[in-house]
C-alpha positions in Angstrom: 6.7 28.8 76.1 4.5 29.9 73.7 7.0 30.1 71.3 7.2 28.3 67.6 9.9 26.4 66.5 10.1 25.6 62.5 11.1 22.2 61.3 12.9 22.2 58.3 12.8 18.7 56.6 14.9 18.1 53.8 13.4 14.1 52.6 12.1 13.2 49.4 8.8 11.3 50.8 6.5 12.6 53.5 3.9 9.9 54.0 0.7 11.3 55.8 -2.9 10.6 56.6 -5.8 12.1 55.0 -7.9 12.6 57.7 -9.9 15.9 56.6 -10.3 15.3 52.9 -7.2 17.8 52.6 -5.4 15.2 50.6 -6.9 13.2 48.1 -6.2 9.7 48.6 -2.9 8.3 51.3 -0.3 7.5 49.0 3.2 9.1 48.8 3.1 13.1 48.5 6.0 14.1 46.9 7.6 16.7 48.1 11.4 18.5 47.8 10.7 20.9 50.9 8.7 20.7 53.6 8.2 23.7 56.3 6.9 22.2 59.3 5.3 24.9 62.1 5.3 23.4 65.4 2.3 25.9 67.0 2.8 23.6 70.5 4.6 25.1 73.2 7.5 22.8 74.8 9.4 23.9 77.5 13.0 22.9 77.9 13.4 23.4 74.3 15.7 25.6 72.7 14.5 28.1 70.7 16.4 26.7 66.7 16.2 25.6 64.0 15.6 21.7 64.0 16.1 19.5 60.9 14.6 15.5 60.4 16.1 13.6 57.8 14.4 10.7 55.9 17.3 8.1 55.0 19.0 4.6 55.3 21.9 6.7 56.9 20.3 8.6 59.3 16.8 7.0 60.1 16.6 4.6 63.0 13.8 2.2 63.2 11.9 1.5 66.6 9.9 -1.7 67.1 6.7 -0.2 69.0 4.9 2.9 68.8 4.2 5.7 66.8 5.8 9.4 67.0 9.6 11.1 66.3 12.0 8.7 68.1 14.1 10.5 70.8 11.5 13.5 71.2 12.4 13.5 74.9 10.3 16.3 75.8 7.5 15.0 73.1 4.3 13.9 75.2 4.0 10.3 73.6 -0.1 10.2 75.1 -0.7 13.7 73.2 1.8 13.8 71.0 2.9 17.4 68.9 0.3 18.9 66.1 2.5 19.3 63.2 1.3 22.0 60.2 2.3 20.6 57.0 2.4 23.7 54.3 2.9 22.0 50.6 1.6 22.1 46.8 -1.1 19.9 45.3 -0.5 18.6 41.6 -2.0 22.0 40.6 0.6 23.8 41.9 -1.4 25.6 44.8 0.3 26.1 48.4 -2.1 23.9 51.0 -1.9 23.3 54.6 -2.5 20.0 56.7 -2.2 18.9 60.1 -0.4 15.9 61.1 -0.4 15.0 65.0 3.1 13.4 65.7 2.0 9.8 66.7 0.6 9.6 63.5 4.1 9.5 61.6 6.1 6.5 60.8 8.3 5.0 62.9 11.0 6.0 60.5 10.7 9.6 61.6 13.7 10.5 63.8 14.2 13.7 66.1 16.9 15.5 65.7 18.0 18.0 68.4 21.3 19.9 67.2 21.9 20.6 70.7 21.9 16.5 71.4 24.9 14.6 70.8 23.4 11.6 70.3 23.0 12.2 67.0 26.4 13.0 65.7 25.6 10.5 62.1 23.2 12.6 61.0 25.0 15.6 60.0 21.9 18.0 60.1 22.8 21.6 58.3 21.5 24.1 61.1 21.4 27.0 61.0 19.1 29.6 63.6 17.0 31.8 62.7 14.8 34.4 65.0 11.2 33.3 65.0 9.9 35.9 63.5 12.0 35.9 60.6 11.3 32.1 60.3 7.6 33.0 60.1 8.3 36.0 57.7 10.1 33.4 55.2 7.7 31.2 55.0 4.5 33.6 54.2 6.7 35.6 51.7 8.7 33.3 50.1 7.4 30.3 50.0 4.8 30.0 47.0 7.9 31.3 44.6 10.1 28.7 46.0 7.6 25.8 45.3 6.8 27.4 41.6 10.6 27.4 40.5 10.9 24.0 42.2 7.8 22.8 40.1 9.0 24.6 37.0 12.8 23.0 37.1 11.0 19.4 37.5 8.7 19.6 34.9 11.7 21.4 32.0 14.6 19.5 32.5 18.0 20.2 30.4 17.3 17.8 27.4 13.8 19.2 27.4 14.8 22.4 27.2 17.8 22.2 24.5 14.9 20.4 22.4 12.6 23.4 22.7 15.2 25.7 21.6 16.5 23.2 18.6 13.1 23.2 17.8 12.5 27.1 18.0 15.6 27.1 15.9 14.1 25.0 13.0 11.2 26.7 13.2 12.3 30.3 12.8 14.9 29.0 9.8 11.9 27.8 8.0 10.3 30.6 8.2 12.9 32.4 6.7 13.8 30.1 3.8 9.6 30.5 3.0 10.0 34.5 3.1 12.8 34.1 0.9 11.9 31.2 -1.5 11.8 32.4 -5.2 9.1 31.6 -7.8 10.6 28.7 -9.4 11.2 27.5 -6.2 7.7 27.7 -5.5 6.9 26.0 -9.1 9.0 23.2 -7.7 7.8 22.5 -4.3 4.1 22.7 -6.0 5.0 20.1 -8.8 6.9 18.0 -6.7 4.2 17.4 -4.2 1.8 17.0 -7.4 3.9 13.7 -8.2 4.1 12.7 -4.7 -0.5 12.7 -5.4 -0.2 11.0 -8.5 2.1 8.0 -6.9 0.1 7.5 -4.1 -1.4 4.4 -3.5 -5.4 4.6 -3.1 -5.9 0.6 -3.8 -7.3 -0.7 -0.1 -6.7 -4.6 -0.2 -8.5 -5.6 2.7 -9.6 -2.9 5.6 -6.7 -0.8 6.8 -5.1 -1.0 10.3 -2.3 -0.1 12.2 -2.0 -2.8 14.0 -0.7 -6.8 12.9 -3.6 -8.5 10.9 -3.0 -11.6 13.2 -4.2 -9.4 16.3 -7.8 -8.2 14.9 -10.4 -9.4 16.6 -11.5 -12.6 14.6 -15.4 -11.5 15.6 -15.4 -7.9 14.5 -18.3 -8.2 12.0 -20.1 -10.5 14.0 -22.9 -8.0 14.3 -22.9 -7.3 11.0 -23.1 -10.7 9.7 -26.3 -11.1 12.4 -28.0 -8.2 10.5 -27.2 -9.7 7.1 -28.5 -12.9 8.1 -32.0 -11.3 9.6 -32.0 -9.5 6.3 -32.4 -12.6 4.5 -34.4 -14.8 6.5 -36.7 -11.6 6.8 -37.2 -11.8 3.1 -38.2 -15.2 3.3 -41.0 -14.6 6.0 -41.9 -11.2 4.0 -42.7 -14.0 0.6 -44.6 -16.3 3.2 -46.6 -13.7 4.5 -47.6 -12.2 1.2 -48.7 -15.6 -0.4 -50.7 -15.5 2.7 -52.1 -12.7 2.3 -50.4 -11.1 5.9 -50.2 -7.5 4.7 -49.8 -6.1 8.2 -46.8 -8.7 9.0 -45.5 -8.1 5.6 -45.4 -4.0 5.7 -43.5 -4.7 9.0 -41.3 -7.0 8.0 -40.5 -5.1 5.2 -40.2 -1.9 7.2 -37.3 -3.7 9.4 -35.3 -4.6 6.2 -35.3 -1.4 5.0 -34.2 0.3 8.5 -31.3 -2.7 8.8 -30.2 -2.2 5.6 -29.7 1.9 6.1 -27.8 1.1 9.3 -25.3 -1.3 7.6 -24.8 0.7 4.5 -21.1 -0.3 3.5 -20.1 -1.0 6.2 -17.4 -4.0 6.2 -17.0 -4.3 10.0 -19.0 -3.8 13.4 -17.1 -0.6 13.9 -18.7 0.9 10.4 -21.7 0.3 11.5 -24.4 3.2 13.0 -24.2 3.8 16.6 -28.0 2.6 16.7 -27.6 -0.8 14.5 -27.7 -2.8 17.6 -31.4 -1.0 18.4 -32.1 -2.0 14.6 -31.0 -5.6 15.4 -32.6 -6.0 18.1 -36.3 -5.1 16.9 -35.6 -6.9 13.5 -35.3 -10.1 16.0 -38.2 -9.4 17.7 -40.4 -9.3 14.3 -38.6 -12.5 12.8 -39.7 -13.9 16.0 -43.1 -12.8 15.6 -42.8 -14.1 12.2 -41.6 -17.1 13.2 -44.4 -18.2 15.0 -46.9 -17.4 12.7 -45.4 -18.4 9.8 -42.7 -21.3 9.9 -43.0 -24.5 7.9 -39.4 -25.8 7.2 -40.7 -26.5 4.1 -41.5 -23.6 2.9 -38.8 -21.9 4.2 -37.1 -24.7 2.4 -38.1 -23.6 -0.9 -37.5 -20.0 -0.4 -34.0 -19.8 0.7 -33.3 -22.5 -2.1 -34.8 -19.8 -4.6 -33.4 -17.4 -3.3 -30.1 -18.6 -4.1 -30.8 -19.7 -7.3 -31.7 -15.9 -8.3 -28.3 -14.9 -6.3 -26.3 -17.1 -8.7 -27.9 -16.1 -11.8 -27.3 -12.7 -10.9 -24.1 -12.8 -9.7 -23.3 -14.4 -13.1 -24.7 -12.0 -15.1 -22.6 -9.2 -12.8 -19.5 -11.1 -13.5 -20.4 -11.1 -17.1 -21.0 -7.3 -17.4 -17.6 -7.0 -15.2 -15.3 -8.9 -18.0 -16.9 -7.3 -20.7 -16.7 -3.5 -18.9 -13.2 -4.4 -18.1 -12.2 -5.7 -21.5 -13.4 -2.3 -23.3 -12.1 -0.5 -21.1 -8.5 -2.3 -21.2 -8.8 -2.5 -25.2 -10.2 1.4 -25.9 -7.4 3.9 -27.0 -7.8 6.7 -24.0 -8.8 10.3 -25.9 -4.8 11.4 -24.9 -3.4 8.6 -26.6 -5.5 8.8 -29.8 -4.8 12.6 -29.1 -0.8 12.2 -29.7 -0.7 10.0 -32.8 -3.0 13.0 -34.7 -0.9 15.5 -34.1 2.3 13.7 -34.7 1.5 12.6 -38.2 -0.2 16.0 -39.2 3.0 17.6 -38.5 5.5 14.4 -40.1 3.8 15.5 -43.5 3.1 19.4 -43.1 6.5 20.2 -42.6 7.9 17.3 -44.5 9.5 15.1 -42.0 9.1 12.2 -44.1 12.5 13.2 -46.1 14.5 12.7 -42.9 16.6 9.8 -42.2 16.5 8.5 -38.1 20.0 7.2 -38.0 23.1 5.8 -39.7 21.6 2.8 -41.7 25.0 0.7 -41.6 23.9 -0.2 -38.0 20.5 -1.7 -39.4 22.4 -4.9 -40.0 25.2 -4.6 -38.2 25.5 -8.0 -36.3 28.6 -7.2 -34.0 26.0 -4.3 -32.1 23.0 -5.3 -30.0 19.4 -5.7 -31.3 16.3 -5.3 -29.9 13.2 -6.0 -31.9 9.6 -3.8 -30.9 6.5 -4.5 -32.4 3.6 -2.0 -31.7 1.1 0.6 -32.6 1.8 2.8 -29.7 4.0 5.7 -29.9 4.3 6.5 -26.2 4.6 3.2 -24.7 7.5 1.9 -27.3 8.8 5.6 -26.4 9.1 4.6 -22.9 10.9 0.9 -23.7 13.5 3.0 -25.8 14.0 5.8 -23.5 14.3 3.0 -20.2 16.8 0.8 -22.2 19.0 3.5 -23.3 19.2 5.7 -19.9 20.3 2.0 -18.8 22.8 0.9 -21.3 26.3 1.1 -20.5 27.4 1.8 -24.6 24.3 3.2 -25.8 26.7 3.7 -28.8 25.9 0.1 -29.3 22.6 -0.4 -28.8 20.0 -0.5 -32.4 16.2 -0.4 -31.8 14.1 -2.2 -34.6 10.4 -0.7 -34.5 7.4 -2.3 -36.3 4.7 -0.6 -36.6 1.4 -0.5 -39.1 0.7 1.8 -42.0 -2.2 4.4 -39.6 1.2 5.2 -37.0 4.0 5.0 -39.1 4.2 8.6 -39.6 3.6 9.5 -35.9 5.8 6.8 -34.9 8.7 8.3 -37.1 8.2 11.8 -36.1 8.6 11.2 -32.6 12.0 9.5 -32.7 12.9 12.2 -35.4 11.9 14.9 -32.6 13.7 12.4 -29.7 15.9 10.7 -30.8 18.1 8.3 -27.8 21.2 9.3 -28.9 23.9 8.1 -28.9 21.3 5.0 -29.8 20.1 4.1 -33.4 16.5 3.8 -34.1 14.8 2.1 -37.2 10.9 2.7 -37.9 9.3 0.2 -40.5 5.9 -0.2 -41.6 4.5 -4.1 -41.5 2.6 -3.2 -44.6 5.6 -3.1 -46.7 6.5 -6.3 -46.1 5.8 -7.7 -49.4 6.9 -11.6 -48.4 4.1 -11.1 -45.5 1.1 -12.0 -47.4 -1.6 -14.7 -46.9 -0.2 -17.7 -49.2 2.8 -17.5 -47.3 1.3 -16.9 -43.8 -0.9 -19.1 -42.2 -2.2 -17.2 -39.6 -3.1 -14.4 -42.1 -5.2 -16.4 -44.3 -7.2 -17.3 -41.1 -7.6 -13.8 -40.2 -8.4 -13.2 -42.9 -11.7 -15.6 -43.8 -15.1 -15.2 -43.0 -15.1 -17.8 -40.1 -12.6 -15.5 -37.9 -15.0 -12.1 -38.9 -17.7 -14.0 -37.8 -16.3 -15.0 -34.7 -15.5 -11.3 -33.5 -18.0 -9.1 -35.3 -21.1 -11.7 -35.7 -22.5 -11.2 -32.0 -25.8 -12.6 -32.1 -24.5 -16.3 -34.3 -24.0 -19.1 -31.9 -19.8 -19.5 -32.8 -19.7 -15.9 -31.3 -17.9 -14.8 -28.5 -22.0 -14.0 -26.7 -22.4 -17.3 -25.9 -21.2 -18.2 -22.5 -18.7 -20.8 -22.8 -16.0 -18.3 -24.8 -14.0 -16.2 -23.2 -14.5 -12.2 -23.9 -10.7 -11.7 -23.7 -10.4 -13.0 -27.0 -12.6 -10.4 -28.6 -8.7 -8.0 -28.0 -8.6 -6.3 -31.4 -4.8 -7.3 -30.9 -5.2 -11.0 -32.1 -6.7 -9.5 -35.4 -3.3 -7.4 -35.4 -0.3 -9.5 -38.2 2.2 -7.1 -35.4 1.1 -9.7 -32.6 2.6 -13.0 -34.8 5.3 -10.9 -36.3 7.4 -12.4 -33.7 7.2 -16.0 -35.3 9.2 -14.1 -38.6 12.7 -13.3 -37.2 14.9 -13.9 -39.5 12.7 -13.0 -42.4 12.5 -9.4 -40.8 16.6 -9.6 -40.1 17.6 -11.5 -42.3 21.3 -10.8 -41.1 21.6 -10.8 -37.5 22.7 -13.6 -35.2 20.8 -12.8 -32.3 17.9 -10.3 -31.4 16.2 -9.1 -28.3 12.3 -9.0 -28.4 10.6 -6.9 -26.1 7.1 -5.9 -25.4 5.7 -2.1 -25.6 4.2 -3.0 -22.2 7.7 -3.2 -20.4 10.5 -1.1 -18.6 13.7 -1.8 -18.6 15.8 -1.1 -15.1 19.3 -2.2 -16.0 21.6 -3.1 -18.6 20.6 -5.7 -20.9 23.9 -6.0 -22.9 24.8 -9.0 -20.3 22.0 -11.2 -21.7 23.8 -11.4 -25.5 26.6 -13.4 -23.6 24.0 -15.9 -22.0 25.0 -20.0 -23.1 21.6 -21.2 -24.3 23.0 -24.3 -24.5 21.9 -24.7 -28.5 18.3 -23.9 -27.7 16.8 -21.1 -29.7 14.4 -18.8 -27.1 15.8 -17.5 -23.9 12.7 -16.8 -21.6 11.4 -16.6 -18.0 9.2 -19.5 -16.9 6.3 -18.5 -15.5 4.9 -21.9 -14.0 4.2 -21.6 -10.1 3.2 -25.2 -8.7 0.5 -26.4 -10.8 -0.2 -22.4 -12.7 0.9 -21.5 -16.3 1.9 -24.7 -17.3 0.8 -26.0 -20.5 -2.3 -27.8 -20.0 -3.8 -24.0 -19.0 -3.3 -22.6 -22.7 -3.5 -25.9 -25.1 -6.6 -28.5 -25.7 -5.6 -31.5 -24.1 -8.6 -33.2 -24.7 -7.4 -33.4 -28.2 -4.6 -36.4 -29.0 -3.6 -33.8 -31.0 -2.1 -32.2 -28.4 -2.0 -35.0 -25.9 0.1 -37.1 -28.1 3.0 -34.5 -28.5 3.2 -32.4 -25.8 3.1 -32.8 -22.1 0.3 -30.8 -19.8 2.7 -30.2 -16.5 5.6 -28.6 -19.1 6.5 -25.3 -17.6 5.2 -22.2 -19.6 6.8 -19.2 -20.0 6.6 -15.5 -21.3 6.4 -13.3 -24.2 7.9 -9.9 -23.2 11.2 -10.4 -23.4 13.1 -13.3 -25.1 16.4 -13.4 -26.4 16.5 -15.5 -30.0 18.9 -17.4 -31.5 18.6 -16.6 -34.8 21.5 -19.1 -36.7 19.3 -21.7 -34.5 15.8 -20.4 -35.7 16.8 -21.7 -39.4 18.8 -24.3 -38.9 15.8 -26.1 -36.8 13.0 -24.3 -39.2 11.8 -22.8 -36.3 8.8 -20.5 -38.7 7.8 -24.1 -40.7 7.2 -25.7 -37.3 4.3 -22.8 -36.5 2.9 -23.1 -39.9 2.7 -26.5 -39.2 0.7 -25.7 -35.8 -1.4 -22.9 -37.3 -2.7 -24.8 -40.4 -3.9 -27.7 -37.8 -5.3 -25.0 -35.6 -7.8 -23.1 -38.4 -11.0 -24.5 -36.4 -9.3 -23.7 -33.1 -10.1 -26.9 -31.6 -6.4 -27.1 -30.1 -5.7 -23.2 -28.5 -7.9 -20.1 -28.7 -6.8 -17.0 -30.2 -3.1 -15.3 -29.4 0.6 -15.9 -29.9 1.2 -17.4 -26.5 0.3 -20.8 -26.9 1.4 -21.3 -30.9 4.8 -20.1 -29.3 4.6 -22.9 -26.2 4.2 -25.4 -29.5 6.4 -23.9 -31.0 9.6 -23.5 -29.0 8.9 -26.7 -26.8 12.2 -28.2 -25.5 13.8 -25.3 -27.4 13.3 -22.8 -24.8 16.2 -21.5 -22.2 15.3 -20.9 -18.8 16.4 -17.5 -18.0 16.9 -16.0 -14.2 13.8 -14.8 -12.9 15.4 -11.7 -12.0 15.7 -10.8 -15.8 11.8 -10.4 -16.1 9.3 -9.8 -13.5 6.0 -10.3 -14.6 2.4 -9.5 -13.3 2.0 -5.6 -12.8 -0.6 -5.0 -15.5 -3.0 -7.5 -12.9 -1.1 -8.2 -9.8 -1.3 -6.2 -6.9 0.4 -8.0 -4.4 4.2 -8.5 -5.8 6.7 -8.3 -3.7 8.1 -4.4 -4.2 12.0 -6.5 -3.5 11.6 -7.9 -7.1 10.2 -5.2 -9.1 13.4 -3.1 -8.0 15.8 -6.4 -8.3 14.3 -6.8 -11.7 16.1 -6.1 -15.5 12.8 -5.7 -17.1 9.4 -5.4 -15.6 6.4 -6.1 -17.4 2.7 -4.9 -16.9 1.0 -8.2 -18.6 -2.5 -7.8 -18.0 -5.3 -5.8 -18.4 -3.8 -3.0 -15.8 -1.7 -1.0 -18.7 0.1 1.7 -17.1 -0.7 4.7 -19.7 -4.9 3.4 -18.9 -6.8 4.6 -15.7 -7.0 1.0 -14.8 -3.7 1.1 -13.8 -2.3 0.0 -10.1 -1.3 3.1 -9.1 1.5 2.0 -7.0 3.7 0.4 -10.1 2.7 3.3 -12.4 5.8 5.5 -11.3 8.1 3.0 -12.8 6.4 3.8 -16.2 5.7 7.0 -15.8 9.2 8.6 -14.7 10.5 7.6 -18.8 7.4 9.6 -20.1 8.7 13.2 -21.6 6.2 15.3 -20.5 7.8 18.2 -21.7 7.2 17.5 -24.6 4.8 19.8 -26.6 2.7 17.1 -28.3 2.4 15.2 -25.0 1.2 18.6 -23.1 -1.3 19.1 -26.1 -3.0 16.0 -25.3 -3.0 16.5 -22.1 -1.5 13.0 -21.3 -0.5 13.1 -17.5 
C-alpha cells in the first residue's frame, strides 16, 4: 500500500487519448521506451518490476471491454491512472495521464510472478522503488536524446557526412596549394565554358514537359491585350465625340494596363496587381460601352486599326531584313583588323619571296584536292586547320586557295606563319587569271554593265532592290564577287587533276574526307547533299517557272542540293562541257527573268541529272540560320556548314554551334590577339 510500482514497456506504438490538449492530435505516438508510474496503491501486489509487451506473439485480444487483460487485482469500474513520461517531436520530455480502461484491448498484463503467461518471455528484473524513481528523474532526458539522435543519423548518413567532410577539407587544400598557372587555367577554362553557353530562349523556359503547361497560362494576359485594344477603339469614338472626360479615362486605363503587362509572355510575368488593373479597365469599357457602342463604328475602327497594324508590321519586317542583311554582309572591325596587319608585315619584312610548299604537289593528281575560294583569312584558316587535324595522311592532302588581289598578301602570310604541315597549301590571286576576262566569261560581262550597277547601287530607280517586290538578300556584295562563280571554272583552274574537293570558307570539317575520292558517281560529274525536305528546296524555289524557259527543260519538284561541299569529276566536266552548258544559261539569264542573282541556281541548271546524291551524313547543313538541329547530326556529321546569315566569326551567330568553329581558331596567335578577335 501506498507504494509505486514502475512499468516498463518495451512496444514500438503506444496509442493514447488526448484528453487535456497534452497531445496534439490521437494518432500513433511513436515511442522506443516508455516509463509508466503507477501512483495507485494495489494491495496484493508485489512490489517489481512489471513489463507489457505490444506484439502478435504475446498480445491476446479480448472481445469486450476496455483495460490490461488479466489485471486481476485491477478495479475494472475505476480502473488504474497510468503516467505516461515521453518526448514530443521537439525533443522535450512531457507527461500524460492515461486511466487504464482507456487502453486498447490489445494491452496485456503481465505479472512475472503469474504463470499464465509463460509465452511472453518478459525480461524482469527488480529494482527498489526508490532507485526506480531515481532513474527515471536522472536519466531519463539523456536516454531519450541519444535515442532521438541515433534515429535521426543513421550509418549511411553518417559515412556520407564524413565522405563529404573529406572532399571538402581535400579541396581546400588543393585551393591553398594551387599554383598561378593553375589559377590562369581554371580562370580561362571557365571563360570558354561563358562564351559556349547558350543564351538563345526558343520559347519560355521550364523544367517541366511542354505537354504538361497549363494550355490557359496567359489567359489573363490575352484579356488585358484584348481590353487594350477595344479601349482604343472607344478612346477614337469618344474623341470624334467630343467625350474628353471618357476619353482621359479610357486613356488613363491603357496606360496603367499596359505598365502591368510590360513583357510579360505569361500570366505568371505579370504584376501582382494586373488583375486589379483588369478589373477596372472592364468596368470603364463597360461604361464605354453603353455610351458609345454602334457596331458600326466599332466596325470601322477595328478594321482600321488593322490596316495600320499591317502596314506597320511591314515596314518593321522591312527594316529587320535590311538591319539583318548589313549586319550579316559588314566585315566586323577584328576581321578587317587581321587582314591590315597581315599584309603590312608580308611586304615589310619581305615575305613575298617565300615559297608555301613543294610545288610538285600543285598538280599532282595521285594526292587529294581541295579547292577554297574566299576573301577571308580566318575562316579558310579554320577549313584548313579542321581538315588537316582530321586527315589520316595529311602528307597527302593539297589545299588550293583563291583569293582576290586586296587579301592576297594577308592570305599568304598567314599560311607562311601556319603552315598545316605535313599538308601543302597553294595561295593564288583570281586577278592573275588572264583567261578569266569578260569575252570569255559570261557572267563577268554582266557584272560588269551598267544594268547590274544600277541594280545594286541605283537605290531610288524603280529596277532597284527599294522597291518591294525584290528581295534585299541579293544586294550581298558576294554576287558582285568573280570568287563566288569561280566554281563553274574547274578545270580551267586545274587543268591537270582528275577530281577536286570544293569546299566553302563557311564550313568545318569533323572527319576524314579522304573516303569521299573513292565514292562511285556512277558517271555523273557533282557529288552533293540534297537538300529537298517534302515540298522545300526543290527547284521551283530558286528558278522562274513561269518562264517556258525554264518550264520546258527542267522539272519544279527536282530535288535541289548544296554548294559547300561537292566532289567533281573533273575528266567528266570536259568530256560533257560542263562550263559551255553555264554560258549557255548565263547568256539567257542577262535580264534575270529566269533566277535572281547567285551561283546556286545557275549550278541546279547546270548539273541537272548530273548530280550524285551523297549521304546526308557527309554534310549537315543549316547552322548559319537554324536553331533547332538535332545536336545527333552535327556530331555524326563529315562537314558542317553555317549557310545562312548566322556566320560563326559575326555576333549574329547561334551561340550554341559556335564552339565547333571556334575551337580551330589560333588564338595564340599574335595578329589574332592584336585584333582582338575572341
Amino acid at each position: 500500500m501506498g507504494k509505486s510500482l514502475a512499468l516498463v514497456c518495451q512496444t514500438e506504438v503506444l496509442r493514447s487519448y488526448d484528453r487535456e490538449n497534452h497531445l496534439q492530435d490521437s494518432h500513433q505516438l511513436i515511442l522506443r521506451l516508455v516509463v509508466i508510474l503507477l501512483s495507485t496503491v494495489i494491495s496484493g501486489m508485489s512490489d517489481g518490476l512489471f513489463s507489457m509487451k505490444l506484439g502478435d506473439s504475446t498480445v491476446q485480444r479480448v472481445d469486450n471491454g476496455h483495460g490490461l487483460k488479466d489485471c486481476q487485482n485491477c478495479d475494472n469500474k475505476k480502473g488504474i491512472d497510468i503516467t505516461v513520461l515521453y518526448t514530443d517531436v521537439s525533443g522535450d520530455v512531457r507527461t500524460h495521464t492515461i486511466n487504464s480502461r482507456d487502453l486498447s484491448s490489445s494491452w496485456v498484463w503481465e505479472n512475472p510472478d503469474d504463470g499464465k503467461h509463460s509465452t511472453a518471455k518478459a525480461d524482469v528484473r527488480e529494482w527498489p522503488p526508490q532507485q526506480t524513481l531515481t532513474k527515471s528523474e536522472n536519466d531519463i532526458r539523456p536516454f531519450f536524446d541519444q535515442r532521438k539522435q541515433t534515429n535521426s543519423i543513421t550509418p549511411l548518413k553518417l559515412k556520407r557526412q564524413r565522405l563529404r567532410q573529406r572532399r571538402r577539407e581535400k579541396r581546400a587544400a588543393e585551393l591553398i596549394n594551387m599554383s598561378e598557372e593553375s589559377e590562369l587555367e581554371i580562370e580561362a577554362r571557365a571563360i570558354k565554358r561563358s562564351k559556349q553557353f547558350n543564351s538563345t530562349t526558343r520559347g519560355r523556359y521550364s523544367i517541366w514537359r511542354i505537354e504538361y503547361q497549363n494550355p490557359n497560362s496567359d489567359s489573363t494576359l490575352k484579356l488585358m491585350k484584348d481590353q487594350i485594344v477595344m479601349a482604343k477603339v472607344y478612346a477614337s469614338i469618344a474623341h470624334s465625340m467630343k467625350k474628353i472626360d471618357l476619353y482621359d479615362s479610357l486613356f488613363k486605363h491603357i496606360r496603367e494596363t499596359q505598365h502591368a503587362i510590360e513583357d510579360a509572355s505569361i500570366d505568371a510575368d505579370l504584376q501582382q496587381d494586373a488583375l486589379e488593373y483588369a478589373k477596372a479597365m472592364g468596368h470603364a469599357l463597360s461604361i464605354a460601352k453603353d455610351a458609345l457602342y454602334d457596331c458600326d463604328v466599332v466596325d470601322r475602327k477595328l478594321r482600321a486599326m488593322i490596316q495600320s497594324a499591317e502596314s506597320s508590321i511591314n515596314v518593321v519586317k522591312k527594316q529587320s531584313t535590311f538591319l539583318i542583311q548589313h549586319a550579316a554582309k559588314t566585315v566586323p572591325r577584328p576581321l578587317h583588323c587581321l587582314p591590315l596587319y597581315l599584309t603590312t608585315d608580308y611586304y615589310l619584312h619581305r615575305y613575298h619571296t617565300e615559297e608555301l610548299s613543294d610545288n610538285s604537289k600543285f598538280s599532282d593528281p595521285s594526292l587529294y584536292h581541295y579547292a577554297i575560294f574566299s576573301d577571308n583569312v580566318l575562316a579558310t584558316s579554320v577549313v584548313v586547320n579542321s581538315t588537316a587535324v582530321h586527315a589520316k595522311e595529311p602528307e597527302k592532302h593539297v589545299f588550293h586557295i583563291v583569293t582576290d588581289r586586296l587579301n592576297f598578301a594577308a592570305m599568304r602570310m598567314w599560311f607562311i606563319k601556319h603552315p598545316p604541315l605535313p599538308a601543302t597549301v597553294e595561295v593564288q590571286n583570281i586577278d592573275e587569271f588572264k583567261w578569266l576576262n569578260s569575252s570569255y566569261c559570261a557572267v563577268l560581262r554582266q557584272l560588269e554593265s551598267a544594268r547590274i550597277k544600277e541594280y545594286y547601287f541605283k537605290a531610288n530607280h524603280p529596277s532597284s532592290l527599294s522597291t518591294e517586290n525584290e528581295n534585299l538578300k541579293y544586294r550581298n556584295p558576294k554576287y558582285l564577287s568573280m570568287l563566288n562563280h569561280l566554281r563553274f571554272y574547274m578545270p580551267e583552274v586545274y587543268p591537270k587533276l582528275n577530281k577536286i574537293l570544293f569546299l566553302d570558307d563557311d564550313i568545318v570539317v569533323q572527319k576524314d574526307l579522304t573516303p569521299i575520292w573513292s565514292i562511285d558517281m556512277k558517271g555523273m560529274v557533282n557529288g552533293a547533299v540534297e537538300t529537298c525536305k517534302e515540298s522545300f528546296h526543290r527547284f521551283d524555289t530558286y528558278l522562274n517557272f513561269s518562264s517556258p524557259m525554264i518550264s520546258n527543260h527542267f522539272n519544279p519538284q527536282a530535288c535541289g542540293w548544296a554548294f559547300g561541299m561537292n566532289i567533281f569529276d573533273l575528266n567528266e566536266w570536259k568530256r560533257r562541257n560542263i562550263t559551255g552548258i553555264y554560258h549557255y544559261w548565263q547568256d539567257l539569264n542577262v535580264d534575270r527573268k529566269l533566277w535572281k542573282l547567285g551561283s546556286l541556281p545557275p549550278g541546279l541548271i547546270t548539273f541537272y541529272n548530273l548530280t550524285y546524291p551523297l549521304d546526308r551524313r557527309w554534310h549537315v547543313l543549316g547552322l548559319g540560320y537554324d536553331p533547332a538541329i538535332n545536336p545527333s547530326e552535327i556530331e555524326n556529321a563529315a562537314v558542317i556548314h553555317y549557310n545562312g546569315n548566322y556566320k560563326p566569326w559575326l555576333d549574329l551567330a547561334i551561340i550554341k554551334y559556335k564552339m565547333y568553329w571556334s575551337k580551330f581558331v589560333n588564338y595564340n596567335d599574335p595578329y589574332v590577339q592584336l585584333c582582338s578577335i575572341v
